[in-house]
N, C-alpha and C positions, 0 to 999 in steps of 0.2 A: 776378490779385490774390494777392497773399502770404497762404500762410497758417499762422497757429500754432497749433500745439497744444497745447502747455504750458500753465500759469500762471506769469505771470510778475510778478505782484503784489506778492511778497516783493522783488525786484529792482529792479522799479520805487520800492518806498517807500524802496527804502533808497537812489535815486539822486533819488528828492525830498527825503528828510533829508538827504543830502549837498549840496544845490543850496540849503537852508534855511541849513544852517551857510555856507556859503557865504556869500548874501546878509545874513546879519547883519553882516559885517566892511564894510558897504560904507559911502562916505562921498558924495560930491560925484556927482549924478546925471548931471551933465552929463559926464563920461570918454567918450573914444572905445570899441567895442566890437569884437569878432570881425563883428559882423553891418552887414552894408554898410548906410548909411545910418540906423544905430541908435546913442543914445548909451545910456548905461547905464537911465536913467529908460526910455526907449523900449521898451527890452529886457525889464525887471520890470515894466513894465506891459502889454508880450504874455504875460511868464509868468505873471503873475498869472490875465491873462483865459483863459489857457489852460487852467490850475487849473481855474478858473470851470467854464467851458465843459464839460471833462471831468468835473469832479461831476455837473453839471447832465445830461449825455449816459448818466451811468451810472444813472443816475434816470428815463431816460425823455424830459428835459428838451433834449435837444439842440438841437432843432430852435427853439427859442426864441434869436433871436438878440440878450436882451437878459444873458443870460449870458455874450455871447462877446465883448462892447464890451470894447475896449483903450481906456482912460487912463492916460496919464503918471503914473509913478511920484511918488509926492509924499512930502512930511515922515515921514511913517507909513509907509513904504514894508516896513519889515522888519518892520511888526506884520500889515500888511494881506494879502502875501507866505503869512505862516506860518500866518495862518490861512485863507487859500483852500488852501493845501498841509493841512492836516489835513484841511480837508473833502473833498480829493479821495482822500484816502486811506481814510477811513469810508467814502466812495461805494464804490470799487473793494472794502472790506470785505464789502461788503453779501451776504446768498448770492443764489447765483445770477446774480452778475453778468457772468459769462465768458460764459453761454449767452444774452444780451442783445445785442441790436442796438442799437449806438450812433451816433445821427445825427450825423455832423462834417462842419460845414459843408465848410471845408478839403478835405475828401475826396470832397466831391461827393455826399454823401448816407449812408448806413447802413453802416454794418459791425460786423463780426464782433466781442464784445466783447472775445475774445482778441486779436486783430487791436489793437483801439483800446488796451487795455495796453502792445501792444508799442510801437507810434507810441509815446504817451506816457512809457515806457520811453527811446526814443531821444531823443526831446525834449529831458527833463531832462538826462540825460547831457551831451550837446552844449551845449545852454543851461545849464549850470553850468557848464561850461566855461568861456563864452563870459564869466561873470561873475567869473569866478577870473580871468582872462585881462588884463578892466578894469583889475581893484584890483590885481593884483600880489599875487593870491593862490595856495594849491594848490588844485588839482581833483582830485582820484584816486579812484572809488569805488573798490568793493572791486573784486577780480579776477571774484566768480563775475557783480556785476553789469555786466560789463567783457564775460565771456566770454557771458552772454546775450545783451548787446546787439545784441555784433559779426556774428551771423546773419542778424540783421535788418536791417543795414546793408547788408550783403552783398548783401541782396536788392533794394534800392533801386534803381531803375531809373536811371541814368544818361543823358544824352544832351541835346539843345540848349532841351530845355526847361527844364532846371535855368537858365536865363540868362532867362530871361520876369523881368519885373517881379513881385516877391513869392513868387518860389519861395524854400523854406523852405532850400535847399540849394544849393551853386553847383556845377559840374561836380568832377567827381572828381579828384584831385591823384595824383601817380603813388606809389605805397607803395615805399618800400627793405625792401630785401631784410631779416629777424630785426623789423621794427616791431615795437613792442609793440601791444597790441590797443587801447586809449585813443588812440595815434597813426594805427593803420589806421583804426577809426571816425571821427576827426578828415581823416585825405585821402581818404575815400573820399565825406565830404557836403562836401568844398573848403574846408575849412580848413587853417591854416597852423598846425602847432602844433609848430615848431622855437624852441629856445627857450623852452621853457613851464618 
């Protein structure tokens, strides 16, 4: 298992406030998306529950799987969005919450709460992408929460299980030579991000 040391809590809020600004510009739910068999409602209704889920996990609550229900994004999409994204951002606020074991379903059971920032860390990065991507938006957080990221991606394990029905990632795409780091993170969880 990956492990981090750092805090990366600063980095992560600032790649959910960018994934926020993001999802305010959006119109028609129904747009095709970065994510195979996901339209845009689809999409904001994982990351919302995703939100969800990670407050809930940072509390203690993980293991309650009625935090982690995905529904379709609806009318209220960008009100409903912004405020599960603030409350995951007081959760991970909280003290003490790096030294906490966070139960994610997704992962099979408990981890490290450093560990669970970073996940969530790449998450939003990617998944704002994927929503700038929809609308014909820009994605770009900053550089330092660019260069956080990309470690952690680094370390993602590759290979044929990224191709299982519901992995979060598809196989790795091959990197050209000077990438910039938004682009390595993008081919290395199998996204196509020529043209963005």
């Amino acid at each position: 298992m990956l492990t981090i040391t750092e805090d990366l809590r600063a980095a992560d809020a600032a790649a959910v406030r960018a994934s926020v600004a993001v999802v305010a510009k959006i119109g028609d739910p129904g747009v095709a998306t970065p994510c195979a068999g996901w339209d845009l409602g689809d999409l904001l209704g994982h990351m919302t529950a995703q939100l969800r889920g990670f407050a809930a996990a940072a509390r203690g609550q993980g293991a309650d799987p009625a935090f982690w229900v995905e529904e379709r994004a609806g009318d209220d999409a960008v009100r409903v969005y912004t405020e599960a994204a603030s409350d995951v951002l007081a959760a991970f606020a909280e003290e003490g919450v790096l030294d906490r074991g966070f139960v994610l379903p997704d992962a099979g059971g408990e981890v490290p709460g450093r560990l669970a920032v970073g996940m969530h860390l790449v998450d939003y990065v990617v998944h704002g992408w994927d929503v700038a991507q929809a609308i014909g938006a820009v994605f770009e957080p900053d550089a330092d929460v660019l260069a956080r990221t990309l470690p952690i991606v680094r370390a993602v394990p590759d290979g044929p299980r990224r191709l299982d029905p519901g992995s979060p990632f598809g196989p790795g795409l091959p990197i050209p030579a000077g990438a910039d780091p938004l682009t390595e993170i993008l081919l290395r969880l199998g996204r196509e991000p020529f043209g963005r």
